[in-house]
Structure formats: C-alpha cells, structure tokens
N, C-alpha and C positions, 0 to 999 in steps of 0.2 A: 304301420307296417312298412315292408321295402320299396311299396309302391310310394304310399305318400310320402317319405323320405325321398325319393327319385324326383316326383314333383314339387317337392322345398325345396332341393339341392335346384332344379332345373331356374325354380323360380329365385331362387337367389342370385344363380349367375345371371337370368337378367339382369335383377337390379343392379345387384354387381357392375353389369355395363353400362349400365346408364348412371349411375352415381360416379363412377369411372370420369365423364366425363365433365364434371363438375370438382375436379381438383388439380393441383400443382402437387409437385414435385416432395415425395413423402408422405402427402396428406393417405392417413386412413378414413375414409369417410363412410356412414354408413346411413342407410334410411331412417327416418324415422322410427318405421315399424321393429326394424329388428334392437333401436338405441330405447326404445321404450322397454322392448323383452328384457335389455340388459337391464334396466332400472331397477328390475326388480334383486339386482344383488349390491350388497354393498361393495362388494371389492370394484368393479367397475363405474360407480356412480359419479366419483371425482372428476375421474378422466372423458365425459361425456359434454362436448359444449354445442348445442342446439348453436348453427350458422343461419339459419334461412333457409330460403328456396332457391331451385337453381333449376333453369334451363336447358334438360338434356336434351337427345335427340330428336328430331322430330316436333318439337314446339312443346313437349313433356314437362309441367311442371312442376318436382319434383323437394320435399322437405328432408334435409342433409344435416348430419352431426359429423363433426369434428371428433374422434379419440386420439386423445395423444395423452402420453406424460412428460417426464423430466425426459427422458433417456428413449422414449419412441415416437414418430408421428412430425407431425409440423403443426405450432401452434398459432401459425400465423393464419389468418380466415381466406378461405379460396377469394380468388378472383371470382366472382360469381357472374360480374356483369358482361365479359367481353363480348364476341359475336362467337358463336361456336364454332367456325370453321377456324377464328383465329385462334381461339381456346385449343384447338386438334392441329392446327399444324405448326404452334408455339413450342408444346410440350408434352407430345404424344410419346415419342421413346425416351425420355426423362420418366413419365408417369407409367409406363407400362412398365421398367425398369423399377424404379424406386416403388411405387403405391400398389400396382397391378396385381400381385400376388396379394397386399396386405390388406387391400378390397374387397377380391374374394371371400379372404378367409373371414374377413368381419359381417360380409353378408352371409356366405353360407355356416363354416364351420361354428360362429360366437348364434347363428342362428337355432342350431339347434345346441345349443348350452341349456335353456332352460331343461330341454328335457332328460336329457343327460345328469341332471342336477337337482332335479325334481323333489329329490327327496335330502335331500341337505337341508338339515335346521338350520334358520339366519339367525345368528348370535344378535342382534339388535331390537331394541327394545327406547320407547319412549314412557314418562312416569307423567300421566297425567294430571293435573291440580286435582287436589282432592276435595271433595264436598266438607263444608263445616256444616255439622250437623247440629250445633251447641246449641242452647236458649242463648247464650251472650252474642252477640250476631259480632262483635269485637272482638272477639276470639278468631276470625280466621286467618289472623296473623299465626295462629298453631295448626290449621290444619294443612297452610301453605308450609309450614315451617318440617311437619311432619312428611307432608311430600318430596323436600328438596334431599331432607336428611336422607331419606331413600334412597332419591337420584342420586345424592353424592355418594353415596356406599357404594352402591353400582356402576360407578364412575371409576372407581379404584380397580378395577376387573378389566384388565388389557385383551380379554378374551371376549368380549362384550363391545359392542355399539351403542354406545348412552347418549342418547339428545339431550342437550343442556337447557336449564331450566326456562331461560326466555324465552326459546321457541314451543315450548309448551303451554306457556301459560295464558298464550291465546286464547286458548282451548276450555276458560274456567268459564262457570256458569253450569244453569242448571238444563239448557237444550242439550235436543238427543245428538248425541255425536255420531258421526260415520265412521268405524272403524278405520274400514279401508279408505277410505278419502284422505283421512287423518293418516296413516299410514304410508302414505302412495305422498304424500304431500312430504314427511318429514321424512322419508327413506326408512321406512323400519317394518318389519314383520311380527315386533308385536308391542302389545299395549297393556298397562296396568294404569286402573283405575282404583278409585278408593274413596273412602268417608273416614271423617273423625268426629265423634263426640268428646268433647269431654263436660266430665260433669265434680268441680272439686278438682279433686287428684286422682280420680278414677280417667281415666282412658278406653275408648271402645273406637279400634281402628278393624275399618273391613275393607279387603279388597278385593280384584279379582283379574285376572291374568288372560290377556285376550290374543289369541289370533288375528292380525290385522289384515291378513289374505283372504278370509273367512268368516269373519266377526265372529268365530266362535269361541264358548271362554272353553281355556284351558283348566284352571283350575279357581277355587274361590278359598276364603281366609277371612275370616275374625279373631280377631284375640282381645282378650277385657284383661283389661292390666292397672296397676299401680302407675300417676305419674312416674315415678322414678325405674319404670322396666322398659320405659319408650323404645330404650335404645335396645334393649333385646328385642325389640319388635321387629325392627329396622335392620338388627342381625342377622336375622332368623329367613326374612323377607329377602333381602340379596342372597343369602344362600339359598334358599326356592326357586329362585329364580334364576342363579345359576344353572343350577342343576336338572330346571323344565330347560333348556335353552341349550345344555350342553357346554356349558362353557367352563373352564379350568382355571379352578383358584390355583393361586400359588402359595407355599406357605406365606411371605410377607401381605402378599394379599389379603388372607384368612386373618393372620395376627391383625392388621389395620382394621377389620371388619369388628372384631371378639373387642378390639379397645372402645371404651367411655369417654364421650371430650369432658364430661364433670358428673358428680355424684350430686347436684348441688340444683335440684329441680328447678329454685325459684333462679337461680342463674341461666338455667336453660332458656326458660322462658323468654327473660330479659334477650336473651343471647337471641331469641328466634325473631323478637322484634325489632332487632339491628339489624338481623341480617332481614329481614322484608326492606327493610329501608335503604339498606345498603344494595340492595339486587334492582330499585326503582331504575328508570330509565327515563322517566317526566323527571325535568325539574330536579337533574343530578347535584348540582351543588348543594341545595336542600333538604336533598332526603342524606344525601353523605353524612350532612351536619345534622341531623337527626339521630343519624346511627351511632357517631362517635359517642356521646354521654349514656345510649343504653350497653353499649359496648362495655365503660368504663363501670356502669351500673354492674356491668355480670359480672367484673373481675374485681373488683370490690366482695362481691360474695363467694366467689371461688376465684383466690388466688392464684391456682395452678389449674388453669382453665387455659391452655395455649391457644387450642382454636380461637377462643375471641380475643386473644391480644393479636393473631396472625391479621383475622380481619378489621380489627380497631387499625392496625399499621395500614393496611390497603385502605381502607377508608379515606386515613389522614395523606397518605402520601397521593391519591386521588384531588384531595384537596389543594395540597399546594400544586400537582400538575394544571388541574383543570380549570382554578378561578380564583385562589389565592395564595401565592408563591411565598406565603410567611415562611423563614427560618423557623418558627417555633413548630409547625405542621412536618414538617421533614424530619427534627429532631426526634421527633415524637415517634414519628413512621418507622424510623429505627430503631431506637431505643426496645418499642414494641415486638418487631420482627426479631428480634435478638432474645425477649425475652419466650417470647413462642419458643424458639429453637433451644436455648437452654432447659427448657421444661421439658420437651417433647421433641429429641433431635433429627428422628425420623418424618416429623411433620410434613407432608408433602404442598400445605397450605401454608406452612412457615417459611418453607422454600419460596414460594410464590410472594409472599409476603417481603420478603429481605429483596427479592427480584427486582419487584416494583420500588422500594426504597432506594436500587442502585439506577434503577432506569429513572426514574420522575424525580430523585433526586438530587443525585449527582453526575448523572448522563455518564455514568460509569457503565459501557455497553456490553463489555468483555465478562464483569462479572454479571452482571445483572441477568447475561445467556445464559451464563453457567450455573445460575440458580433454577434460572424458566427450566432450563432442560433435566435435570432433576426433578423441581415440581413435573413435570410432565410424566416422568418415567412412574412418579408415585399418583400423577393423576393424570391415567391415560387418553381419560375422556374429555378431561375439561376444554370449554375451547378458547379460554381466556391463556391457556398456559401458549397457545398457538399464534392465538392474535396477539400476545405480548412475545412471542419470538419471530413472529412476520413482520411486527413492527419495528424493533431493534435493527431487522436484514436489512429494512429500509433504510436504515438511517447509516448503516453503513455500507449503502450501496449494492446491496445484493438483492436485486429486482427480482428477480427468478425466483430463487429460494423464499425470497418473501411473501411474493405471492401465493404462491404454492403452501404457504404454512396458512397464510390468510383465506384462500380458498379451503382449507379442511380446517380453519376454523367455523367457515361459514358451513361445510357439510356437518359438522357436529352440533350447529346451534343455526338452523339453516333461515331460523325468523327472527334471527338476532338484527334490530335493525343499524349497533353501531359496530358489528363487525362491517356487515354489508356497504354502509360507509366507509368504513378505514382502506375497508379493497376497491371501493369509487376513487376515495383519495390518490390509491395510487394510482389507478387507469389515469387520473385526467393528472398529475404529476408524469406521466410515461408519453400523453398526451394520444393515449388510445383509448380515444372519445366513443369508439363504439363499444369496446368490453368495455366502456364507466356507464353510458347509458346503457347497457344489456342490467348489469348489477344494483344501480341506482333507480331505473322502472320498476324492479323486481322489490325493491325496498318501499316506493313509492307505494305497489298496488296492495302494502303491506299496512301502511300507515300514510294515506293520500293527505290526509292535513297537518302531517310532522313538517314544522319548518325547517328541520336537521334535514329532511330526504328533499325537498324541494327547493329546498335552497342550492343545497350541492347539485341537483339540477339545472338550475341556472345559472351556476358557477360554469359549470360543464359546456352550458350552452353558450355563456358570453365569452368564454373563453376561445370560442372559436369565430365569433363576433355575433353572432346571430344575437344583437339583445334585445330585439322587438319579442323574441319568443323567451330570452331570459327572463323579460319584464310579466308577459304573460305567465310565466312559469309563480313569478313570486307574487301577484296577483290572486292566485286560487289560495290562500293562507291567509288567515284573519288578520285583524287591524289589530288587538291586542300584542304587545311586547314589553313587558314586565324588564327584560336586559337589557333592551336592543340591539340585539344579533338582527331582527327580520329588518330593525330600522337601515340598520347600517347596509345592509346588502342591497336593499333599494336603492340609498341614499348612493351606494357607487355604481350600481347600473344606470341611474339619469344621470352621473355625470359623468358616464363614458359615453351617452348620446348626446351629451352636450346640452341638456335641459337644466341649467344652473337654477333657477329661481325654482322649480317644482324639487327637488335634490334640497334649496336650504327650509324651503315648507314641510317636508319630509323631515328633514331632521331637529326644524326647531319646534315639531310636535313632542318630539321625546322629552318626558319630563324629570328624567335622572341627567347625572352631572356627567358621567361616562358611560360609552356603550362599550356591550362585550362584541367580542368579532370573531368570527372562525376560527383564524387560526395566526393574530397578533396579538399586542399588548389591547389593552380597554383603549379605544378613544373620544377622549375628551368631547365633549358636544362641542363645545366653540370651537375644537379643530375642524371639523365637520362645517359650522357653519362661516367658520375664517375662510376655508376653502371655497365655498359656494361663493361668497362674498366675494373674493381676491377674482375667482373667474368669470364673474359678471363683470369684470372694473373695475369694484368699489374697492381699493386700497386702502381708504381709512381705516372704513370700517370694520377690512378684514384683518391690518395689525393689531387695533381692539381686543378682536373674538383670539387671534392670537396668543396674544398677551396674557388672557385670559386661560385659555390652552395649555401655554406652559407652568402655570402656577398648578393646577390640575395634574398636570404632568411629571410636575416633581416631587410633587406628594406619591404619588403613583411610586416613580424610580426610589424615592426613600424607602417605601414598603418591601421593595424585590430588587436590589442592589442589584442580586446578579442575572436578572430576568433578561435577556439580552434584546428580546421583542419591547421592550421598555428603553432601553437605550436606544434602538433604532428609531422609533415612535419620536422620543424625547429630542432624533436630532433632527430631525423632519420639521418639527416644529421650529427650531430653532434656525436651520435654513430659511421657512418663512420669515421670521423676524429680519432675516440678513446678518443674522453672528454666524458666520462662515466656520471660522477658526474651533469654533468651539461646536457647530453642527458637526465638520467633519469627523470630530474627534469624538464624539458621541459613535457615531455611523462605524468607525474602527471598532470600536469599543465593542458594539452589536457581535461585529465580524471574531472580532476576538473571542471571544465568548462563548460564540458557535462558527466555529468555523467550516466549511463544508468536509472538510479528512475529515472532521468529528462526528457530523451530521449532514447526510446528501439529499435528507428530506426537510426539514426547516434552515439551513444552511445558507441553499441559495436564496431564500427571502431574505435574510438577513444581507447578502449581498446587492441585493437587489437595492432595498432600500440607501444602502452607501452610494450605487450607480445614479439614482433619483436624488441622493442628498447632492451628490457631483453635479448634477445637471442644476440644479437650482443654484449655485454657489458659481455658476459658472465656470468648472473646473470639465469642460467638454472629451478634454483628452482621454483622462480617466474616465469620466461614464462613459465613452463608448471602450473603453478597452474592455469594461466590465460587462457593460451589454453584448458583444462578439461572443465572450463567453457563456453568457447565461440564456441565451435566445440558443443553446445547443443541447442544454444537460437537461435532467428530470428535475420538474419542481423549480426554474428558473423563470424566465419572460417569455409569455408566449405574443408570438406575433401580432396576429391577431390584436391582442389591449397593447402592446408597443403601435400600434398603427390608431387605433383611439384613445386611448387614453389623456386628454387633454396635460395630463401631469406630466406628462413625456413634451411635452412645446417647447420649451427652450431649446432641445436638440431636433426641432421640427426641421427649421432652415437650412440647416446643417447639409451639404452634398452627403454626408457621410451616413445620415441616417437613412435616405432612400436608398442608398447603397446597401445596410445593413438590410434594410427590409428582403427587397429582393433576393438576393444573397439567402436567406434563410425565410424566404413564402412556403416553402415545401414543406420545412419544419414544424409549421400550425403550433 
C-alpha cells in the first residue's frame, strides 16, 4: 500500500545516503539488499559486481555492489579504505554531481522493480543432466547425450537464456536437488529435469518442467519412441518449452529446430560418444583424442552428417592449439570445417568450427571474428562463441570489449571452470590482481583440487612477489603429475626464492623427457635441471644438462616449425650454451612470428624471452630497451619477478636496472 511504499522509498533514501558515501566519482553503488532483489532478473545480473564492505557514517558497516556497464557507472572499485572525513571532503560535489542522483535511483526506484515486475515470465531456463535409467549402466554416455541435444536446441532461441552444459553437469547424480538453490546459483527461473531409458532402439524419455522461484513443476512429459524419432523429441521439447516460457521463435529458429543432423541411428550414437568426450574438461588432450576416431566412426556411416565433421574440425584444431601443433591436425581442422559448411551452409556449429580453424590455426583474427560472430548470431546461447570472441579482442588489444564478451560467457556457463580462468588470465595480464583473485576464488571454491585454478592462483600471487603464499597456494594439490605442469610451476616458484637445490629435487622427480607449462612451448627436463645446476655454481654440470636440452629441443622445434613459443624456448637454451649469434636469431624468430600488432596477449612473452636472451648474450643495451617497454603493457614483465627472478642477474648490477625498477614500482 502507499504507506509501506512511503516507508521503502524513506528507507532507501537512507541507504541511499550512506552508500553515497562509500564512492567516487560516477560510481552507482547499491546495497547489498536491494543488488540481491536485482538478481533475481536476468537483464541486470551482468552488470552487478559485489566490492566489499565499506565504512559509512558513523562507524556503519555497510556491504556495496558496483553497477555499471560499457557505456554507464565507473568500473573502477571505490576507494573503500580512506578516513571518511577525507573520502567527504575529497569528492563530495564531484559525487553528488556525477553519482548522487544515480544512487538514489538504484536504491529506491530499481528497489521497487521487483514488484512492478512481478509478474513477468523470465525467459531462462537451465537443462539438467539427465538420469540413465538403462540396465547398461555404459549407456549414459546417451542419456547425457539426450540432455545436451536439448540444451543445444534451446540454445538456438535468442529469446531464451540457456546455461551451457558444464555448468550443469555439476548437478548429475541421483541426490535431491534444490531447485531454488540450483536456480539462484546459475541465474535462472526455471529448471527441466529428465530420465532416459533406453532399451534396444526403443527410447523412453520423461521429463518435467520446474519453476526454480517455487520448486513447482510446471508441467511433466513422457514420450516412448523409436531410436530414430530421438530427434523429434528434442523438437517437440524446445517448442514446449518455448511456449511455457513465452519466448519467440523466429522462422530460422523454427527451420534449425524441424532439421535432423542424420537419419543414421547407429551414427548418432557414435556421434554422442565423441561429443561426451569432446565436452570432458579432465585430462583435455586425452579425451580430444578419444573423440577424433568416434567422430571419424560417425562419418564413416553417414557421410552427410555435417554436425560431426563441424565437431571432428574443433576437436583437431583443439589439438594442435593446446598440446600438439602438428601441420597434419590443422589441415585436418579445415579440410573438416569446410566440409560441414558445404553440406549444411547454414550450420551455425560449422561457423564455429571454420572459427576456430582461422583462430588456432592460422592466427587469422579478422576472419576467424567473422566467423565467431555468425556462429553466435545462430547460436545465441553458447558461451564458447563468446569466450572465443573475448579471446581474439585480447589478442588484438581490445581489453574492454573482451572482457565484457568473457564476462557473459561466464554468465552463460557461470561453473565453467576454463572460461573462469581465461577471464583470471586476463585480470592478472591487466595486472588487476584483485578482479583475478575475486574470479579465480570463485573458480577455486568450484574445483579446490584443480591444478588449472590453483596454480593460476599462485601465478596471481607470485606475480605480485608474495611466493611464500604462492608456494602455499601449490602445496594444497597432489603430488601426482602425469605432464608436469604442477611440476614446472613449483620448480619456478623455488627458484624465484632462490632455493636452487629443492627446485633441481623438484624437477629431477619428474619422470618424462619434457614438461607441459601453462602458457609456453614443453620444457625439456635438463633445461630445468641445467638451470638449477648453472645457479648453484655448477657450470659443468649445468652445460651437460644443457646440451642435453637442446637435443630435446630440436626435436620439439622440428615437430611445430612455426610454433613461435618453440623458437623462443629453443634460443634460451642456446644463450645457455653461449651461441649468442644463433640464440638471438632464434629469439627474432619467436618475435617474428608473433609479434605483439599481431597478438598483445602471448606477444609480449615472446618479447620478453628476446629481452632475457639480450641479457644472457650480453647485449644490455637491447634488454633494457625491451624491458622499458614491456614492465608497461598487458601480459609484459611484471616488477615484482623482474626484482626476483634470479634470471634477470646479469642486468642486476646494471645502475640502469634499479632505475628501471623504481621508475615503474607503481606498475606491480
């Protein structure tokens, strides 16, 4: 009534005032209480970034979100620490001017939105894993297979919110679920669950349709079918669900829904357990290479099967980005994505396909957009069409816009735990350590024993020197490493505290020839333990392990000629040894390759390593020209490991490197 509307309104312009007093210039900031009311819509959930707590008036301590987007707000995080009276008489008619009015209106007017709004259906929906119900308990590579193909229908509907399949699959098993929890967690208002038997080629799929504000079902559904009427299930099931939801097909919409990706059952099949293996996120090199030959199996039996050549191409072109850069894998990737698109021109997963074949390929960014952004337009929901065009803005320097694509890839697949890293990636390239660890905890309390989240945590933390707590950090993660990623990232946190002997114990555990690393080429284990060796002393010893190194290393550079993280690796090594002439030219070679115009996210490492090869060769003048500049941009040196990093000693003595330091301390 008008009364309690008098006492929100009164009670908002409180808060109003005292949130007021916990921002700068532009910032819309709002309480907790009324940024939770907004949650529950999707149009505002993007733009909401929880700051902390803050200090109003009176000793009030007080829980503040940030709203802002592209184009309204400040996304920069309040000053939260000052002393109040300096916070009020810093930028009190700056903020009453710029924020003052946009304060109000967030605490009172967006206060009463929910109820003004009450009755609006939220077009957004999450597709639960579904129960296998089979006697083949090996079968529920089909009852996942039968849930995604759902999700993916429903994905095609630009009038719709689809959560993508990893952050659902959380959620499989046979405990009782929480609606709302579940709901409130992934951003969506409502939920379909479901079971599949199958028994032969008979099919028995039931589902049912849930209010996620409510837990109530809206509606329930069985259908017993022929394997080969799956796909009218799944027809039939997006249009229900449309239409409980409110949401508008378009005819292209409709036509994508009405089409078959094959007539060809026992293809299907094949097809559903590539893509289980292709959607894995343990142990990606392995299950990629799993998928390719059931892939190859489905199109073997339906030739004009486009969807699985679309995902055989993303598969293989996966491959050579993320662990083996063969020419024959790239060739392939294309070859495939081309024939998708000749079958099926519309394909919006061929799109996506040919994408990735221009991006992981041939670092061809321009087209490769131009493909993403089409797949997108035909796959509104996916959130890989997002993180593969937040990642491209990266590389060409478009920080803002990237983020922002990678941020709503993360709202579309919100437990994806390698979007959530790709958007850490960037924070600590931007060198804003606090949104990497806000998004990187947030990953962490998702999967606390992934070495992928806790390592990029420590990356995050030594980067800023703290590696008593980096070491801590990589400490809580098992002794097992089958690649040596976990090896390698120890192995360089004790030698930027300068514990040489526990660093060559570390590495000369690892029982492969090379380890994988984050985000270089493989390194050689003797490079690893030539380095420990060289900076204890032992020089013998460590041109030995060297030598060794580079034999390792050119076998490497043969496999991926034009792998640029391979030439630079290859001259590092070869500065060790003291072949200067031919290190540097290695270290150009990197640079050439990738240049930073080309890429401003792996770029500057590739110059980096040229600056490091300078310093070992003795050529001082050059690494510091190179360091001036790279201790400035994203993804360059950060201070911090230029001030430990033993590797950096040659230019230790140097007047010019404590010059450099100070000069850019601020930088972090």
């Amino acid at each position: 009534d008008v009364n309690e509307r008098a006492n929100i309104a009164g009670a908002g312009i409180n808060i109003a005032q005292r949130v007021m007093d916990c921002g700068d210039a532009g910032h819309i900031l709002l309480s907790k209480h009324v940024a939770e009311d907004l949650q529950h819509y999707s149009e505002w959930r993007p733009y909401l970034h929880d700051v902390g707590q803050c200090e109003a008036k009176h000793g009030e301590v007080i829980s503040i979100v940030n709203l802002y987007t592209s184009e309204l707000g400040n996304p920069e995080p309040p000053r939260l620490k000052r002393p109040q009276s300096e916070v009020r008489r810093r930028r009190r008619n700056a903020l009453l001017f710029a924020g003052a009015s946009l304060v109000v209106l967030a605490a009172v007017g967006l206060f009463l939105l929910p109820r003004a709004s009450a009755r609006k259906i939220e077009k957004s929906i999450a597709v639960l894993p579904f129960q296998n119900l089979s006697d083949e308990k090996e079968n529920a590579f089909f009852a996942d297979g039968i849930q995604d193909d759902i999700l993916t229908n429903l994905s095609k509907i630009g009038d719709l919110k689809v959560i993508s399949r990893m952050s659902v699959m959380s959620y499989r098993g046979d405990g009782v679920r929480n609606a709302r929890e579940i709901g409130k967690t992934l951003g969506v208002a409502s939920l379909l669950e479901g079971s599949v038997r199958r028994i032969g080629n008979r099919v028995r799929v039931s589902v049912q349709l849930i209010n996620a504000n409510n837990d109530e079902h809206i509606w329930a559904e069985d259908y017993d079918r022929d394997l080969t009427d799956v796909f009218a299930i799944q027809t039939d099931l997006a249009q229900k669900i449309a239409s409980s939801l409110q949401a508008k097909l378009s005819p292209n919409e409709k036509a994508r829904l009405d089409r078959r990706p094959t007539q060809n059952s026992d293809a299907y099949l094949l097809y559903l357990q590539a893509h289980d293996y292709a959607s894995r996120m343990d142990d990606i090199h392995g299950a990629q290479a799993k998928a390719v030959p059931l892939f190859e199996q489905a199109i073997k039996l339906d030739p004009n099967f486009a969807l699985a050549y679309a995902d055989l191409s993303i598969a293989q072109s996966w491959l050579y980005h993320s662990s083996d850069p063969l020419p024959a894998w790239r060739e392939k990737a294309r070859l495939n994505a081309d024939e998708a698109l000749r079958l099926q021109p519309d394909l919006p997963e061929g799109r996506l396909a040919l994408g990735f074949s221009y991006y992981y390929g041939d670092r061809d960014y321009e087209r490769a957009l131009a493909e993403f952004e089409t797949a997108r337009r035909g796959l509104p929901n996916e959130a890989q069409a997002y993180l593969a065009i937040g990642s491209i803005q990266r590389r060409q320097g478009k920080w803002d816009e990237s983020n922002a694509n990678l941020e709503k890839a993360a709202a579309l697949d919100p437990k994806n735990i390698s979007i959530l890293v790709n958007l850490g990636f960037s924070y600590i390239a931007l060198r804003n350590f606090a949104a990497a660890d806000k998004i990187i905890d947030r990953a962490i309390a998702m999967q606390p024993n992934s070495f992928e989240t806790v390592g990029l945590k420590a990356m995050s933390v030594a980067m800023r020197g703290d590696l008593e707590l980096a070491e801590k950090q990589l400490s809580s993660v098992g002794e097992t490493d089958s690649n040596g990623v976990i090896t390698y990232m120890r192995f360089w946190v004790l030698i930027l505290q300068r514990r040489f002997s526990e660093a060559l114990a570390i590495a000369q555990k690892f029982s492969g020839q090379a380890l994988r690393t984050e985000s270089t080429a493989p390194a050689p284990k003797s490079w690893l333990t030539g380095t420990a060796h060289f900076l204890q002393g032992d020089k013998e010893t460590a041109q030995t392990e060297f030598a060794q190194a580079l034999v390792v290393s050119e076998k490497l550079l043969n496999e991926a000629p034009q792998d640029p993280a391979r030439h630079a690796q290859h001259g590092l090594i070869l500065a060790a040894l003291g072949r200067k002439e031919e290190a540097i030219a290695e270290g150009k070679r990197a640079v050439e390759l990738l240049p930073e115009s080309q890429d401003a996210f792996d770029g500057p490492q590739a110059t980096a390593t040229l600056a490091k090869i300078y310093a070992w060769t003795g050529e001082f003048d050059e690494a510091f020209r190179l360091l001036d500049h790279l201790v400035k941009i994203p993804n360059g040196v950060a201070v911090p490991i230029l001030k430990l990093d033993p590797e950096w000693d040659p230019l230790r003595k140097d007047p010019r490197f404590q010059a450099l330091i100070e000069k850019y301390a601020a930088k972090g």
